[in-house]
C-alpha positions as CSV (number, residue, x, y, z in Angstrom):
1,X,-18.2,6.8,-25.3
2,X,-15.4,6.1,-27.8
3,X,-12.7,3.3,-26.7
4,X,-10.2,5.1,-28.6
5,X,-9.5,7.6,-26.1
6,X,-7.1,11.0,-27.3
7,X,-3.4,10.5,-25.5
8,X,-0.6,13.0,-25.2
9,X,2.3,13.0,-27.8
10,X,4.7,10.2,-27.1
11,X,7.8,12.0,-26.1
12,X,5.5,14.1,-23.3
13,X,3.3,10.8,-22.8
14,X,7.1,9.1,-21.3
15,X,8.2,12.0,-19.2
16,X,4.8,12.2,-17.3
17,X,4.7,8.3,-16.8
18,X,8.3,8.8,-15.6
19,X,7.5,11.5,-13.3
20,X,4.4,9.4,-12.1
21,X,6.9,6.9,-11.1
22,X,9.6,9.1,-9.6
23,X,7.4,11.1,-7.6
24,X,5.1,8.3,-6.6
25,X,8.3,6.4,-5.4
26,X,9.9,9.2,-3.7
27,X,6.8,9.8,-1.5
28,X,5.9,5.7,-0.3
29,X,9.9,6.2,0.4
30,X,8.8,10.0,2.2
31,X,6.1,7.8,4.3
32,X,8.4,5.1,5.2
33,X,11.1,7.4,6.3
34,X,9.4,10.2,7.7
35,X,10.7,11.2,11.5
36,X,7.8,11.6,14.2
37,X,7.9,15.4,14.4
38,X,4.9,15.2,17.6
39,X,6.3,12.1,19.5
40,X,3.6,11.0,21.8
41,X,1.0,12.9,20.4
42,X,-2.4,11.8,20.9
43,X,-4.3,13.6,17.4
44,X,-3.2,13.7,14.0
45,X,-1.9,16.6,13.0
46,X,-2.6,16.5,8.6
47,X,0.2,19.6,7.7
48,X,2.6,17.9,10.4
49,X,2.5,14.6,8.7
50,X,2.6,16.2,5.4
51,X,5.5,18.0,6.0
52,X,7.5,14.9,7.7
53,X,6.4,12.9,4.1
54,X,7.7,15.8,1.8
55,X,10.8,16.3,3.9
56,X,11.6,12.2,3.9
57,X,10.8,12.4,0.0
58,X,14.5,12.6,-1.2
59,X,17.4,10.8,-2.4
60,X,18.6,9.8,1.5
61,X,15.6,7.7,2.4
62,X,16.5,5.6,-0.4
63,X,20.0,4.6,1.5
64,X,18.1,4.6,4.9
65,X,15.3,1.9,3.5
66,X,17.4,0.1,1.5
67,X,20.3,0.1,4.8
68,X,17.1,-0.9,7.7
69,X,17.7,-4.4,6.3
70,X,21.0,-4.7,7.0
71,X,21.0,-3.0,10.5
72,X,18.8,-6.0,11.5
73,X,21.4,-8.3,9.2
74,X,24.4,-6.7,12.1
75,X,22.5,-7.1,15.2
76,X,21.9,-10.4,14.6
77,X,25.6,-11.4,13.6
78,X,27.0,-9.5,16.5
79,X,24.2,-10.9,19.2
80,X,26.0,-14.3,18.0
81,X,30.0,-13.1,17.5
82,X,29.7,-10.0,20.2
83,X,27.1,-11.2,22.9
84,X,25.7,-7.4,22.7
85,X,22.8,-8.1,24.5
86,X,24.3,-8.2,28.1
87,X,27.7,-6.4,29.6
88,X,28.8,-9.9,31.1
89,X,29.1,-11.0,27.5
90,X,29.8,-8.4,25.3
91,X,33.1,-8.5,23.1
92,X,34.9,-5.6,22.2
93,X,36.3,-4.5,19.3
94,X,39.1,-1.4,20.6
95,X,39.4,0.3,23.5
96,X,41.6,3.2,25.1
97,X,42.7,4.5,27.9
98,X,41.4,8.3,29.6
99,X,44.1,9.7,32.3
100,X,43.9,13.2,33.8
101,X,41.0,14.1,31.4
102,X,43.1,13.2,28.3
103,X,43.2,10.5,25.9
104,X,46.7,8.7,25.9
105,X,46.6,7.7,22.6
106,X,44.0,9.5,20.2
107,X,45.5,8.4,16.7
108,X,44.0,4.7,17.9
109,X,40.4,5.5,18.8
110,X,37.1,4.5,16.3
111,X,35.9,7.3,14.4
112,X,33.3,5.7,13.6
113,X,29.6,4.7,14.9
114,X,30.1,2.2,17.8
115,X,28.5,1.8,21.5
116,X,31.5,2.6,23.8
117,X,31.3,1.7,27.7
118,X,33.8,2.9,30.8
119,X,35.0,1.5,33.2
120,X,36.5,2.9,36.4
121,X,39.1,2.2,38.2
122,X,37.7,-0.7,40.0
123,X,37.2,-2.7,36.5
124,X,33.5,-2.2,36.6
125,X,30.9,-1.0,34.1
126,X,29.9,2.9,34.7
127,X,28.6,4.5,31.7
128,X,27.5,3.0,28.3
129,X,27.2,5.3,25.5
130,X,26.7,5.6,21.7
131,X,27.9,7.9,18.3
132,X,28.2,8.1,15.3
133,X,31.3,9.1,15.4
134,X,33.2,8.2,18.8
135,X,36.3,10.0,18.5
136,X,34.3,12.8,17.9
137,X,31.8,12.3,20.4
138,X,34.7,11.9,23.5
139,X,37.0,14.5,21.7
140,X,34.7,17.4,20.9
141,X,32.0,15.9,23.7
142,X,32.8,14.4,26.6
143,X,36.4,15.5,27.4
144,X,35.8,19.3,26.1
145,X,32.0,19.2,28.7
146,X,34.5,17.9,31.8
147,X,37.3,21.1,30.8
148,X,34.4,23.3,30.4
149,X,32.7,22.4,33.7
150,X,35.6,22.0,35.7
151,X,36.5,25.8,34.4
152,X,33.5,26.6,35.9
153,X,33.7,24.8,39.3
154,X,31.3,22.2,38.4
155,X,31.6,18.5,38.4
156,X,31.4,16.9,35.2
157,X,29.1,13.2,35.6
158,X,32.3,11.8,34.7
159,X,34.8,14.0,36.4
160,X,36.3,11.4,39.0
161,X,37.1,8.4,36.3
162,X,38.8,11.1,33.8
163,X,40.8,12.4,36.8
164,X,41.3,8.9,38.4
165,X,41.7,7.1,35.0
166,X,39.6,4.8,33.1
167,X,39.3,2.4,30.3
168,X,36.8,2.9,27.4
169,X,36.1,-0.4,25.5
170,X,34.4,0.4,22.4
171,X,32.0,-2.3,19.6
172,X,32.1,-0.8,16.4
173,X,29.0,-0.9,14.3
174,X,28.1,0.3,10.6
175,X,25.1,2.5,11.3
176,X,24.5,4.8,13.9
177,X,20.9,2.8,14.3
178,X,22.4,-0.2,15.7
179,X,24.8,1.3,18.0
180,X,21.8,3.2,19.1
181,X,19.8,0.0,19.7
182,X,22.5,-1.6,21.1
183,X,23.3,1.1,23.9
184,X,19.7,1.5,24.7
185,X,18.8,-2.2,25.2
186,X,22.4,-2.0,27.7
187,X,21.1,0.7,30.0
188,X,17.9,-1.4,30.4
189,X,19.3,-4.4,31.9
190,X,22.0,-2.9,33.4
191,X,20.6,0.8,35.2
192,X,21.7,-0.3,38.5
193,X,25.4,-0.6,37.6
194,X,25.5,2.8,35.3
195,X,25.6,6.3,36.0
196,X,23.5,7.4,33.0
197,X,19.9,5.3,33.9
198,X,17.7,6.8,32.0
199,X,16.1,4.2,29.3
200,X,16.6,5.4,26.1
201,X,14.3,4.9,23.2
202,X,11.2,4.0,25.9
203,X,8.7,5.9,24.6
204,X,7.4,7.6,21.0
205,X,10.1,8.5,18.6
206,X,11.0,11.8,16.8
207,X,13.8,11.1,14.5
208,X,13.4,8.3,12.2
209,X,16.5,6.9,12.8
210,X,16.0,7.0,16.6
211,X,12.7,5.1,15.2
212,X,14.3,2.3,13.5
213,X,16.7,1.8,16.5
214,X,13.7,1.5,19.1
215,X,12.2,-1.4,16.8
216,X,15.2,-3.5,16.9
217,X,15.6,-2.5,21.1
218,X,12.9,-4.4,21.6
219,X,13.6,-7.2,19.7
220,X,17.5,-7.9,20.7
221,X,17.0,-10.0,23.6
222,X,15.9,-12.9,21.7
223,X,17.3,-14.1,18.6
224,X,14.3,-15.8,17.4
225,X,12.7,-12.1,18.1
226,X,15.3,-10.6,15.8
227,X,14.7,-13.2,12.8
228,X,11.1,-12.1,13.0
229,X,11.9,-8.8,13.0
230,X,14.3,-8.9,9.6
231,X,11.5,-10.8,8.4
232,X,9.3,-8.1,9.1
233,X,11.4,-5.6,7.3
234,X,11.8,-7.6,4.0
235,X,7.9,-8.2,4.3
236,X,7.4,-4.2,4.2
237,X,10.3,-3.7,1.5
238,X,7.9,-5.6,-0.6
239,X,4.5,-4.2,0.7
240,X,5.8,-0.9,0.3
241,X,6.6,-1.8,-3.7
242,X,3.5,-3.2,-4.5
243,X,1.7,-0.1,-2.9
244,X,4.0,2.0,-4.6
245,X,3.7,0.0,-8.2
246,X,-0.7,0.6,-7.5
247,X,-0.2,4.2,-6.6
248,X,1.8,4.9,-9.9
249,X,-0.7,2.8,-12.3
250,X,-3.8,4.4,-10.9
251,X,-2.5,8.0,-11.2
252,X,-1.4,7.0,-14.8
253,X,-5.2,5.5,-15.4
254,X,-6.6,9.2,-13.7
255,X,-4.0,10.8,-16.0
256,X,-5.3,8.8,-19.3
257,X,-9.0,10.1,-18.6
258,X,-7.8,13.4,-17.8
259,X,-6.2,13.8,-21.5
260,X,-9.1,12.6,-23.0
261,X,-11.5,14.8,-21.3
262,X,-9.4,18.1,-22.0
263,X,-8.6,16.8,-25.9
264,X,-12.4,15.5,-26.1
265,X,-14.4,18.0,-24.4
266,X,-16.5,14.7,-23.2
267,X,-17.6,14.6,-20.2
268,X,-19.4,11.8,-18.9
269,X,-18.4,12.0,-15.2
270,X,-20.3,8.3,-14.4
271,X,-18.6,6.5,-17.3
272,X,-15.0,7.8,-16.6
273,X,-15.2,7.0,-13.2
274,X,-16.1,3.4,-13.9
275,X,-13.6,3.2,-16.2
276,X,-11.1,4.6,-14.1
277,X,-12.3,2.0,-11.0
278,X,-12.4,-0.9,-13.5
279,X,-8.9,-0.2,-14.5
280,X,-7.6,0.0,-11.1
281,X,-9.7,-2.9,-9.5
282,X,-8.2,-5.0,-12.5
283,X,-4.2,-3.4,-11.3
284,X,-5.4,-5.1,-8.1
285,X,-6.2,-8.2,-9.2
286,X,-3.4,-8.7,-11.5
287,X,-1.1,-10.6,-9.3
288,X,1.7,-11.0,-11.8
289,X,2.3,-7.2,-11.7
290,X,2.2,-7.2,-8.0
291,X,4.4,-9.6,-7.4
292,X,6.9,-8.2,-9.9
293,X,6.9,-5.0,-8.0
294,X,6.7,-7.3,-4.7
295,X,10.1,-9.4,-6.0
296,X,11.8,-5.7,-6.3
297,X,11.3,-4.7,-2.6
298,X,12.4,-8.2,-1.9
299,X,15.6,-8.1,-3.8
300,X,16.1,-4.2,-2.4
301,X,15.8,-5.5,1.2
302,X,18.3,-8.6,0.4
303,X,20.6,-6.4,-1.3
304,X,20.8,-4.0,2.1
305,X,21.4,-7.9,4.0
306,X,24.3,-8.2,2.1
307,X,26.2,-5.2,2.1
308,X,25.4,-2.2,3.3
309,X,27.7,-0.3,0.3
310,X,25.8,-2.2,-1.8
311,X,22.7,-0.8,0.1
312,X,23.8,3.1,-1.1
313,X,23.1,2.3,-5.0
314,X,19.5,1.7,-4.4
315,X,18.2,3.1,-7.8
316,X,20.4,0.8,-9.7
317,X,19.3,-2.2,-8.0
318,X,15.5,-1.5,-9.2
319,X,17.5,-0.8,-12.9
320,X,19.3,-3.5,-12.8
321,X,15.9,-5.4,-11.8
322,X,13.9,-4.0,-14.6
323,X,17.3,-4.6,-17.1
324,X,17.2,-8.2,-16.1
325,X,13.3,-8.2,-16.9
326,X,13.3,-6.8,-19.9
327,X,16.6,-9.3,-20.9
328,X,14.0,-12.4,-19.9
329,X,12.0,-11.1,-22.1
330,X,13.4,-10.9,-25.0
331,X,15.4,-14.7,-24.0
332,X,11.5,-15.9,-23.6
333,X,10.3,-14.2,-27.0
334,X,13.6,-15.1,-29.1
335,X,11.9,-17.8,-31.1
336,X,8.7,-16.3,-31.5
337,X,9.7,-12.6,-32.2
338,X,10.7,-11.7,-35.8
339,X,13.6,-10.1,-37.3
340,X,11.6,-6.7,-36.7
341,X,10.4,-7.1,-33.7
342,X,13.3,-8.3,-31.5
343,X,14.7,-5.3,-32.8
344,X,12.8,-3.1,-31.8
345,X,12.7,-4.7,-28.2
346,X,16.8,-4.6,-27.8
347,X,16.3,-0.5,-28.8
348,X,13.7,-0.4,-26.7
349,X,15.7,-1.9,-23.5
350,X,19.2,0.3,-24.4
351,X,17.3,3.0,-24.7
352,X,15.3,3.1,-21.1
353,X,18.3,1.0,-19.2
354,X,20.6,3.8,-20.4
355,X,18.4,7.1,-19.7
356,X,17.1,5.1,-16.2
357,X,20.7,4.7,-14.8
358,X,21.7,8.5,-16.1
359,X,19.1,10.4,-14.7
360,X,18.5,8.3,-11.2
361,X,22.2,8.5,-11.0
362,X,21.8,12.8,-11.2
363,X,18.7,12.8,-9.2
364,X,21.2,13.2,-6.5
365,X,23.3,15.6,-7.4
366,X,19.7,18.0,-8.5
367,X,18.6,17.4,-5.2
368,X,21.6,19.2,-3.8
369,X,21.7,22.4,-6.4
370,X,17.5,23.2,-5.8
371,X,17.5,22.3,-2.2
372,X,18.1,25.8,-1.3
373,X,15.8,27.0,-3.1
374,X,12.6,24.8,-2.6
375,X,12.9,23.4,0.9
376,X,11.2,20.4,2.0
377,X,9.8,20.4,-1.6
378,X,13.2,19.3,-3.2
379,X,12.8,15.7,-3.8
380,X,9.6,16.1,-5.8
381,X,10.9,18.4,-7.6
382,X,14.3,16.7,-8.5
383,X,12.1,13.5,-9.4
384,X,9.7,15.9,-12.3
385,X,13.6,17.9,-13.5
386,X,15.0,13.9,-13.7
387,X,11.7,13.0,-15.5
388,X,12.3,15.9,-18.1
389,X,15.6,14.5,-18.3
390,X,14.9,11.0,-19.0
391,X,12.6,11.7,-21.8
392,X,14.6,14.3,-24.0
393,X,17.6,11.8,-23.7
394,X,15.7,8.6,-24.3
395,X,14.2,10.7,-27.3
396,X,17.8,12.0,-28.4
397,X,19.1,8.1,-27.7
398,X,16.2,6.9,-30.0
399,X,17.6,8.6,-32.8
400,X,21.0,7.1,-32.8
401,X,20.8,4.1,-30.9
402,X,18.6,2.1,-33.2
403,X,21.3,2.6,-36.8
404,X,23.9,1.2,-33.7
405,X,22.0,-1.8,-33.1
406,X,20.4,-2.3,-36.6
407,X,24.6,-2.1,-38.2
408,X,25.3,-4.5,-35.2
409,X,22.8,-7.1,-35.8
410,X,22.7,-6.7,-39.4
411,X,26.2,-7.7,-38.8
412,X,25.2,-10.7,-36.9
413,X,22.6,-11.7,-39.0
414,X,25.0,-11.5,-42.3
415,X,27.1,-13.2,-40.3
416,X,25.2,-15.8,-39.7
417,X,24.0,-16.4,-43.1
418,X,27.5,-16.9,-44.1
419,X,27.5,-19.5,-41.9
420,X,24.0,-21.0,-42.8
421,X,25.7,-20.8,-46.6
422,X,28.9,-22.3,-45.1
423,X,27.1,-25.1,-43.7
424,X,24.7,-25.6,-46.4
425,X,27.7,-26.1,-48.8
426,X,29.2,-28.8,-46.4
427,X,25.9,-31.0,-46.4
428,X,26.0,-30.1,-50.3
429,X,30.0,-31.6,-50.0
430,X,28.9,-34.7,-47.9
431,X,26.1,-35.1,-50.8
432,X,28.4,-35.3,-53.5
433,X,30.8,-37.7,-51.7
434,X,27.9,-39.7,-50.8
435,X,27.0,-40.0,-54.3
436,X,30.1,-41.1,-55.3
437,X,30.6,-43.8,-52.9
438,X,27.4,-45.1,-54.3
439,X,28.5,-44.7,-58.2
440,X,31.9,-46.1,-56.7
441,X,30.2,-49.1,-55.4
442,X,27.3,-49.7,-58.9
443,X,30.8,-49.6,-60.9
444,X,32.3,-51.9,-58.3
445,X,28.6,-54.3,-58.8
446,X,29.5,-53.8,-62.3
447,X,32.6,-54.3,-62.8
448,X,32.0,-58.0,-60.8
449,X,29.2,-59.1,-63.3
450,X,32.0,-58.6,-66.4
451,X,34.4,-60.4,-64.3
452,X,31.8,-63.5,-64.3
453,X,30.8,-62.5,-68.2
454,X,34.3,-63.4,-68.9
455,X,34.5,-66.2,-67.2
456,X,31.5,-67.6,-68.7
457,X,32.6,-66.9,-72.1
458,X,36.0,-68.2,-71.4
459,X,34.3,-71.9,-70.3
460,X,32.4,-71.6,-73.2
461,X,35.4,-70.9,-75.2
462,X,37.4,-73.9,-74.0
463,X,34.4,-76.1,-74.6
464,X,34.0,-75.1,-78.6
465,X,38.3,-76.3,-78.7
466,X,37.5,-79.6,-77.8
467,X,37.7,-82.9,-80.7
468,X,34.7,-83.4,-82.3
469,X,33.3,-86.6,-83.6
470,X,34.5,-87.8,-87.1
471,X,31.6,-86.6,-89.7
472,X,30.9,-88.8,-92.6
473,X,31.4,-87.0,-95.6
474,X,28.9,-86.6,-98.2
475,X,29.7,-86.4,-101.7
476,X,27.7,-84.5,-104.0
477,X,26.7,-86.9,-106.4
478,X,25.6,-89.5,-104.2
479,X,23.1,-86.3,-102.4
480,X,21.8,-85.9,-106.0
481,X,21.1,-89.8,-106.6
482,X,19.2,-90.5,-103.1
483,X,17.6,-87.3,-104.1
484,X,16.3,-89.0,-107.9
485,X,15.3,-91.1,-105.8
486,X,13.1,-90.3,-103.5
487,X,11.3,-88.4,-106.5
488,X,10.4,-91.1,-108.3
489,X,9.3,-93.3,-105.4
């Protein structure tokens, strides 16, 4: 079979890959974040597990993974500043007071999750609680249930400390997950004292939050327990990546013989297939795409350690992450790529940065306008609309945003050519003068030899206008006579 295998167009190519991703990510996030709907159920029920994944598979388990880190992050800094494991040690962060079945002062009680605890009139522990909102939960909860049952001649289980009076002491938490884990691991060691003994989170889970909270009960006794279990987290933040990074390049591989077989009309069953397993075997093997998608979960799991907020903008960290990839890139490839090339890799990265942040930042917002129309099938949905998205406007973005960036770095580059020219003129300047110091210094050489010419010739001067010795003079007609002479001699 051919090598050069038919492929869809390339705007539809990118909006399947994207949706590929966006659906592959949504469900490992709809796996890791799906509630127990049979608690304690001893068979595997397939459509029940299905529908727990499709109904996790939305925008909200992305805060509620990226957040688990973080829970772990505040039960381990209040086990040290709050002593939450035990009642003899625990440090409060507000409390108020309850007289006659009425708050005293409303306007000062926590609205927000917390573990709250009352104590009776003696001073002593009676009832430990948790909410996500505690205002709330005493307001529209536990003082409303005591009117309502005392209307009715019944005794509320807290009737005779509302009437009597009592303090409520109250540890504020950001997630309702601690406070949850918090409370529960308080009635355990303490069910003599309380009026409420029944163990909370003991046994199999339904809600996933009620989940989460059970994992970190049973770690918050021991500080070296809860290290391990943050640990533990981070370590499936970036197991779940990987995983997720495998699922999306094989379907993509499936999807690449699928095109070719419809386009084609070639079969060959046996060979697809081993090219299909080849491909992914070799995704397997290729550690540095693992451990990039690894190094993601990793920084989404230290993100949720450091602030919860922070936590909430989970698709823009992995943006951000593949932004700050992409900008390596192109840093390692500067002096290697050409002109042309790192061109076309700084369109490449607006182009996918920009449509990546816009449409994961709607995904949100599609979620809520379909969800009453598709159920528990929402977030897949949302993920294949914001797939659609992100192709048309990366497409649309390809058309502009590459005259931007070529007027831009054409700028730069005449820029600096005017400066290449502006430098090459100063070495040209500091040629010149060079060459004139050294014609300076020949006509200097020169000028030193005629200085000794002329003092040679003025020596020899002097010498010529010294006295010569008398000369005897020789008159013509004694020459002629010695000359007569010699002739006839």
């Amino acid at each position: 079979m051919r090598e050069d295998l038919q492929t869809l167009p390339a705007l539809s190519n990118k909006i399947v890959d994207k949706a590929i991703d966006n659906v592959t990510r949504k469900l490992v996030l709809g796996a890791r974040n799906r509630k127990n709907s049979r608690p304690d159920a001893k068979s595997i029920n397939v459509k029940s597990e299905v529908s727990d994944i499709l109904s996790a598979s939305n925008t909200s388990s992305y805060v509620d993974v990226a957040g688990r880190a973080s829970d772990w992050k505040e039960v381990i800094s209040k086990s040290f500043s709050h002593g939450v494991s035990s009642l003899s040690t625990i440090q409060f962060d507000s409390e108020f007071n309850v007289v006659g079945g009425e708050i005293l002062d409303s306007k000062s009680v926590h609205n927000g999750p917390g573990v709250y605890v009352v104590y009776g009139k003696s001073g002593k522990p009676v009832y430990v609680g948790d909410a996500e909102k505690v205002k709330a939960r005493w307001v529209a909860g536990h003082l409303n249930e005591n009117k309502q049952k005392t209307r009715s001649g019944e005794a509320y289980k807290l009737s005779s400390e509302f009437e009597d009076g009592c303090t409520v002491k109250v540890l504020h938490t950001a997630t309702k997950e601690t406070a949850a884990a918090i409370e529960a691991n308080l009635i355990a060691n303490h069910k003599k004292e309380l009026i409420n003994k029944k163990e909370e989170l003991s046994n199999g889970q339904g809600t996933r939050s009620n989940i989460e909270a059970k994992k970190i009960k049973e770690r918050i006794n021991s500080s070296t327990e809860l290290f391990k279990g943050a640990a533990k987290e981070i370590g499936e933040q970036a197991a779940a990546s990987a995983i997720e990074g495998l699922m999306a390049s094989a379907i993509k591989h499936l999807k690449v013989e699928l095109v070719d077989l419809f386009k084609s009309g070639k079969a060959n069953a046996k060979f697809r297939i081993k090219r299909f397993l080849n491909a992914v075997i070799n995704d397997i093997k290729n550690l540095k795409t693992n451990l990039a998608q690894m190094l993601k979960g990793i920084l989404e799991a230290v993100i949720g350690l450091v602030s919860q907020a922070i936590a909430q903008i989970y698709n823009l960290v992995r943006n951000l992450f593949d932004l700050a990839a992409s900008a390596y890139s192109l840093y390692k490839g500067r002096q290697s790529m050409s002109t042309e090339e790192m061109l076309n890799q700084v369109i490449e990265t607006i182009v996918i940065s920009g449509s990546l942040v816009l449409w994961d930042a709607l995904d949100v917002s599609i979620e809520g306008l379909i969800f009453p129309y598709t159920g528990i099938f929402t977030g897949i949905i949302a993920s294949i609309i914001s797939a659609i998205g992100f192709g048309l406007t990366s497409h649309m973005l390809s058309k502009y945003v590459p005259k931007l960036v070529q007027f831009i770095m054409g700028f730069g580059i005449s820029h600096q050519m005017a400066l290449e020219e502006r430098r090459a003129s100063y070495l040209l300047i500091v040629d010149s003068y060079n060459l004139n110091q050294e014609l300076h210094e020949s006509a200097c050489a020169l000028l030193q030899s005629e200085v000794r010419v002329c003092e040679k010739m003025k020596t020899m001067t002097s010498k010529l206008k010294e006295p010569t010795p008398e000369i005897k003079k020789i008159e013509k007609s004694d020459l002629l006579s010695k000359i007569k002479e010699f002739n006839h001699a």
